[in-house]
N, C-alpha and C positions, 0 to 999 in steps of 0.2 A: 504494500500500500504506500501511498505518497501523500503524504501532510505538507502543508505549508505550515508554517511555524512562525508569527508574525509579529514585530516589536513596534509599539504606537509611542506616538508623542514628540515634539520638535527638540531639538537639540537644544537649543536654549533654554525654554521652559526645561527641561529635564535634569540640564547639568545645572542651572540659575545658583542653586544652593549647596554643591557637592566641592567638596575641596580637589587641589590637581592630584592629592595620592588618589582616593576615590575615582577619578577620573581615569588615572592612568590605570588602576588595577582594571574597572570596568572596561578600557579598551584591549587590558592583557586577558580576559575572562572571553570577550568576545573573537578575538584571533584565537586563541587556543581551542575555542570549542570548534571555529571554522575549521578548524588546522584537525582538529580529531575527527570531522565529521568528512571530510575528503580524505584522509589517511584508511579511513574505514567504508569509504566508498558508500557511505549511505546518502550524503549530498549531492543532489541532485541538481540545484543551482542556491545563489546566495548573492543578495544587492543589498546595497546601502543605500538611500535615497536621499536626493538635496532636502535642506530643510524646511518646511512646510511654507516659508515667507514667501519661497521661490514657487510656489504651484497656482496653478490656473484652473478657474472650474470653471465647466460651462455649464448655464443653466437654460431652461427655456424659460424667456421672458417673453412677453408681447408678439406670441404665437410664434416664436421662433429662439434657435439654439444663440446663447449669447454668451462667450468668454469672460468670465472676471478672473481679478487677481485674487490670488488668497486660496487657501485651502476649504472645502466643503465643509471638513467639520472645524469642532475647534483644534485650538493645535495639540492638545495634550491628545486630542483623540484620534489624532492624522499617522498613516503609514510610513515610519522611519525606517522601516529595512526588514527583508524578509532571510527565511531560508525555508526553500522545497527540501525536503528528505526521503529517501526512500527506506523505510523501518517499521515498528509495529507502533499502534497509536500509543502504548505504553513509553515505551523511546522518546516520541515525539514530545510528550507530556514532561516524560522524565528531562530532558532537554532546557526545555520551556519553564518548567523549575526551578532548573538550576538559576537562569538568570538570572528569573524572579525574586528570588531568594535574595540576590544582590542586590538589584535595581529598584529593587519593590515599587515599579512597576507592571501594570498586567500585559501579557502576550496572551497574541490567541493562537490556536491550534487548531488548524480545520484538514480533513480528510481532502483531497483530490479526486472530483470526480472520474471515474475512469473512463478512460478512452480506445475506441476502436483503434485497433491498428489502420495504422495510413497503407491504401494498397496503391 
């Protein structure tokens, strides 16, 4: 099975109040998991994304699709960076824990739906 494994919230809002040790351990926590989870081939893919200030949402306004700046939701609640896995959902959760446990912020955990092979 394939989960994504998903971490919310904008980099400022998140770090705002965290000191540079904090900081640097939580960027040594997140390479090393990267680094375990491609060693063990269960990574599937894995992005970081710019910080929520830089995002565009388009909406429909006045009966048509209209660009703004800014992110959809609020920022604590916006998509900072993912990783696909390929593991049992147990893994995935276990994973998603660990971070938590640091960041104590929440990630979410969602199943992939499955797909036809491409003929």
């Amino acid at each position: 099975m394939k989960y994504m494994i998903m971490m919310f919230g904008g980099m400022g809002e998140t770090l705002q109040d965290r000191s540079p040790e904090w900081i640097s351990d939580m960027q040594k926590l997140l390479m090393g998991l990267d680094a375990e989870l491609r060693e063990s081939g269960e990574l599937v893919d894995s992005q970081k994304l710019m910080d929520p200030a830089a995002a565009k949402t388009v909406r429909y306004v006045a009966s048509k699709a209209a660009p703004t700046d800014g992110p959809f939701a609020e920022v604590k609640e916006s998509l900072a960076g993912y990783w696909i896995i390929e593991a049992t959902e147990e893994r995935a959760l276990e994973i998603a824990s660990t971070v938590v446990d640091f960041i104590e912020f929440p990630m979410e955990v969602r199943q992939i739906m499955d797909q036809p092979p491409e003929l």
